[in-house]
C-alpha positions as semicolon CSV with decimal commas, in nm:
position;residue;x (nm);y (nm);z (nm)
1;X;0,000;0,000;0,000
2;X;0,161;0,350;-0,112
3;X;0,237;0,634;0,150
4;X;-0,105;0,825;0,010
5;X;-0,318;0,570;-0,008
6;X;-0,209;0,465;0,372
7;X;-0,292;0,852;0,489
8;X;-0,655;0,846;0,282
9;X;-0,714;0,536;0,481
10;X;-0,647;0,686;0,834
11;X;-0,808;0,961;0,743
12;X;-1,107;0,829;0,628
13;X;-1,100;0,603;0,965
14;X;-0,975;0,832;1,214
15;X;-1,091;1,169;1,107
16;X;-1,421;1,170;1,037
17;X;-1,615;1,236;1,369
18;X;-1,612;1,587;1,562
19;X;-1,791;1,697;1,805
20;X;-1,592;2,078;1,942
21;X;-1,766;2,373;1,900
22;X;-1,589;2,692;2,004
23;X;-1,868;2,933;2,094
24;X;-2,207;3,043;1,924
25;X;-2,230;3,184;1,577
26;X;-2,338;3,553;1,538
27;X;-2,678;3,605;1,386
28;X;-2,786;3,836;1,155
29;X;-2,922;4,065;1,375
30;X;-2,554;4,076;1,544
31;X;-2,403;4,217;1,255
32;X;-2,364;4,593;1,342
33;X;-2,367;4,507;1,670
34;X;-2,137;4,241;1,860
35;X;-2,238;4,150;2,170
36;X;-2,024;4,314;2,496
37;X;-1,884;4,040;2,718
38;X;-1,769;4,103;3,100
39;X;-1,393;4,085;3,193
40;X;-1,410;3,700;3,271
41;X;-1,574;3,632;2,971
42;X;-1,323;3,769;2,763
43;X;-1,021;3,652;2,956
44;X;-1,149;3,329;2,902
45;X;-1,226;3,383;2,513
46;X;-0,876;3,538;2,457
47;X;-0,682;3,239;2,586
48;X;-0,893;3,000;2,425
49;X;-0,870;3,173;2,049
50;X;-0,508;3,188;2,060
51;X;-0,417;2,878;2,175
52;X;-0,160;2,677;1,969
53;X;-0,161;2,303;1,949
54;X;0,102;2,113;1,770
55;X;0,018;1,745;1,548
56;X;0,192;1,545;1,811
57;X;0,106;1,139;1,687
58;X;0,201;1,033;1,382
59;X;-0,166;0,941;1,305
60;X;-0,208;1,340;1,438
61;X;-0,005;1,459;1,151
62;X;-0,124;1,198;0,875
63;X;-0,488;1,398;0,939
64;X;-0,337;1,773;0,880
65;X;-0,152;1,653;0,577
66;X;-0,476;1,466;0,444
67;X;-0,675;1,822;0,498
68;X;-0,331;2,054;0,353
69;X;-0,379;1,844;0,046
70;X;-0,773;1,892;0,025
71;X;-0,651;2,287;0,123
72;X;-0,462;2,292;-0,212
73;X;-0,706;2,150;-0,417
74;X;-0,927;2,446;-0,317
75;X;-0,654;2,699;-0,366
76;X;-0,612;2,576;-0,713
77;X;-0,982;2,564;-0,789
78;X;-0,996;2,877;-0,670
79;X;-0,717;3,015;-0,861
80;X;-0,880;2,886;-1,175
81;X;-1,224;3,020;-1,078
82;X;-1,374;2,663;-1,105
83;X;-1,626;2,430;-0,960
84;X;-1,751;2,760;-0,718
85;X;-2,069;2,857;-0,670
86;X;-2,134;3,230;-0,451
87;X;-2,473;3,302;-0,257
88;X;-2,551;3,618;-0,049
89;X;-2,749;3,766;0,182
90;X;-2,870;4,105;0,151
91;X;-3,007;4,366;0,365
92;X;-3,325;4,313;0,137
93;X;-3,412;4,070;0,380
94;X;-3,288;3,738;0,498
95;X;-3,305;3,489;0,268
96;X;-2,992;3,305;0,041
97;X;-2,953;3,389;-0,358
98;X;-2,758;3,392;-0,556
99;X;-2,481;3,650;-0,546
100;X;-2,497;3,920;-0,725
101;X;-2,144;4,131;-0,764
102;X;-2,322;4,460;-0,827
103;X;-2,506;4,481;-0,509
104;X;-2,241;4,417;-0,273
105;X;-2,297;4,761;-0,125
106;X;-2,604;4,566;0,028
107;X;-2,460;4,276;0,107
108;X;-2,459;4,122;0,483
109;X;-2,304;3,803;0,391
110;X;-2,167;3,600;0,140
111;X;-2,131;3,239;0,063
112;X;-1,875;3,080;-0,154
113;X;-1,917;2,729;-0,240
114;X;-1,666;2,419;-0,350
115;X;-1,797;2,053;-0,384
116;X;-1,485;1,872;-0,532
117;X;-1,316;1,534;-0,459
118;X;-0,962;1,495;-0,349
119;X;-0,663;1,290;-0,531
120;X;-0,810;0,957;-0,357
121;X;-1,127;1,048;-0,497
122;X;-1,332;1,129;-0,132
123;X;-1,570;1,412;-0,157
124;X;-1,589;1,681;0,080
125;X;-1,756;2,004;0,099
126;X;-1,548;2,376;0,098
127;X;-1,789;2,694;0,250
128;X;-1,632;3,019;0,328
129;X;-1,845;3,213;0,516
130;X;-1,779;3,601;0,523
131;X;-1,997;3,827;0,764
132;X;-1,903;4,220;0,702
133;X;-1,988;4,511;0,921
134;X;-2,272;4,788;0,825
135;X;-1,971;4,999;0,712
136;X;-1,711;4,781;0,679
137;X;-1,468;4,956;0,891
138;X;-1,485;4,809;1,219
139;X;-1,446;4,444;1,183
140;X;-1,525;4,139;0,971
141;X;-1,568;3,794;1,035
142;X;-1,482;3,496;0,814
143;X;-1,533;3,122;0,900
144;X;-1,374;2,882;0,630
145;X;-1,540;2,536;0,698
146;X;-1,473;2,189;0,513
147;X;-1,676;1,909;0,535
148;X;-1,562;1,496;0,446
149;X;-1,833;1,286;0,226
150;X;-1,989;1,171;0,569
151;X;-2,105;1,530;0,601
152;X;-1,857;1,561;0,923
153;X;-1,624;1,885;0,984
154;X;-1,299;1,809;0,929
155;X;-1,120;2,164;0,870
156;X;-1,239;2,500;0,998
157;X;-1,026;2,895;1,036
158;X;-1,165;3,198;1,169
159;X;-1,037;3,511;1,000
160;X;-1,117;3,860;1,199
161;X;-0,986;4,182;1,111
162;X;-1,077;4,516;1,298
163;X;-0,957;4,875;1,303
164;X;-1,029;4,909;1,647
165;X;-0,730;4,698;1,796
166;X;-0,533;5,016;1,898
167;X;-0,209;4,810;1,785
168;X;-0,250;4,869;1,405
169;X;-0,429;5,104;1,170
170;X;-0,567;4,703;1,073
171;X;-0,493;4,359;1,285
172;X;-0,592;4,060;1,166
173;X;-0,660;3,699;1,364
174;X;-0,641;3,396;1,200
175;X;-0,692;3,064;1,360
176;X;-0,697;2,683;1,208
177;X;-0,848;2,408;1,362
178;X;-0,755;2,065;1,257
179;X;-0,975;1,725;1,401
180;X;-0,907;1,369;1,514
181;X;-1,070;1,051;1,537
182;X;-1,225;1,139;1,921
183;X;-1,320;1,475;1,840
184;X;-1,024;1,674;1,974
185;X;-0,825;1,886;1,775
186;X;-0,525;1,766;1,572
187;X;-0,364;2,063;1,539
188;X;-0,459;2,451;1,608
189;X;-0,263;2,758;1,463
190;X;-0,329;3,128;1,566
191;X;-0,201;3,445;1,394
192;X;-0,222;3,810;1,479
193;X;-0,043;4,041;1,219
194;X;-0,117;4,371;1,063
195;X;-0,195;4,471;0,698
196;X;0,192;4,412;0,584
197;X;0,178;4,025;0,741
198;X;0,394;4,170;1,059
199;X;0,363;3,965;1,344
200;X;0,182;4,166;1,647
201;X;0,203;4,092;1,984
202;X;-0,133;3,991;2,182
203;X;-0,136;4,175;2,471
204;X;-0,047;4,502;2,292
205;X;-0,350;4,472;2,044
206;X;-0,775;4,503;2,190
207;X;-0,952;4,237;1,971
208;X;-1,341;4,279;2,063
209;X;-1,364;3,881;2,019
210;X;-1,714;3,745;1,870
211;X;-1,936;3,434;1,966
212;X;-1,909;3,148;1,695
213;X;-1,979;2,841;1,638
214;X;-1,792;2,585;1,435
215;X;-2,130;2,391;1,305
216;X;-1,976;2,047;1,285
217;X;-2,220;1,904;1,068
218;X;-2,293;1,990;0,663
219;X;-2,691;1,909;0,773
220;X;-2,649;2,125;1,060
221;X;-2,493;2,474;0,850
222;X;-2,779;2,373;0,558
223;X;-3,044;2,362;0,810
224;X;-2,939;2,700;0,989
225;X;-2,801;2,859;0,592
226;X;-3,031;2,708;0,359
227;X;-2,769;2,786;0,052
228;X;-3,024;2,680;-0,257
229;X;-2,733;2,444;-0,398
């Protein structure tokens, strides 16, 4: 049995099942909004978002190189403007369509779609999920989620940027979370950099954190973002 073909058969084993959620999921009517947390509550949130956690097993690390390789394949797929489908929602009202690049003035959210298979032929589901502010100055939020062909979460970053951190005239967060077999994380990165990719240190920088949640089904985000796929 090749290298590959060993990893595509852990990870289809191992990787499949998660069950961590990080926190709950702003709603639409949180958009201009975010919700004001007390001291504790943001202590707690701080520590928890920047966490790092290194691929420690071998069968650890045979998962995050399974998920870089499906990573590529939407970076190239991407690149080539292929196999992506975009929905929106606009401040209309609340429903999903299709998006529509000459309202984005109006738009709340947007949805952008993959459904692909990877070089061992498993399918799995890319949604990047991208939540902007009323004026698009204060902060964003994007959640990048991929699903395996069981429907299970396998891959999901959070990507926050906000003018408001006091530490750069823009400071990003970025944070990857990569799953196991049991449900625990893999791996976790965290990044905090300004606008030129230079590294910023936490405690310098006021990042109004939001509530999220990972959704670690494909049933679950369809139910709660009927995207008309």
């Amino acid at each position: 049995m090749s290298f590959i073909t060993k990893i595509s058969v852990l990870f289809a084993i191992g990787c499949f099942t998660i069950v961590f959620s990080f926190a709950q999921e702003p709603m639409e009517s949180d958009i201009v909004t975010t919700e004001t947390l007390t001291e504790n509550t943001i202590d707690e949130e701080y520590d928890s978002e920047a966490t790092i956690i290194e691929a420690e097993t071998e069968e650890a690390q045979q998962c995050v190189d399974v998920i870089n390789n499906i990573i590529d394949i939407i970076a190239d797929l991407e690149e080539a403007n292929e196999m992506i489908r975009r929905f929106a929602i606009y401040n209309i009202d609340n429903s999903i369509v299709e998006y529509d690049e000459y309202e984005q003035s109006a738009m709340i959210q947007k949805f952008d779609v993959i459904k692909a298979k990877d070089n061992e032929d498993y399918d799995f589901t890319f949604i990047r999920q991208t939540v902007f502010n009323a004026n698009r100055q204060a902060w964003d939020f994007i959640y990048e989620r991929v699903y395996n062909q069981d429907g299970k979460l396998i891959f999901f970053v959070r990507k926050y940027n906000t003018y408001n951190s006091g530490c750069a005239e823009v400071a990003f967060e970025r944070s990857e979370y990569y799953y196991s077999q049991y449900g625990n994380l893999s791996k976790k990165t965290y990044e905090i950099f300004d606008s030129n990719n230079n590294a910023l240190e936490l405690d310098d920088c006021w990042m109004e954190r939001e509530l999220y949640e990972q959704i670690t089904t494909y049933q679950d985000f369809i139910t709660k973002y009927p995207l008309p796929l």
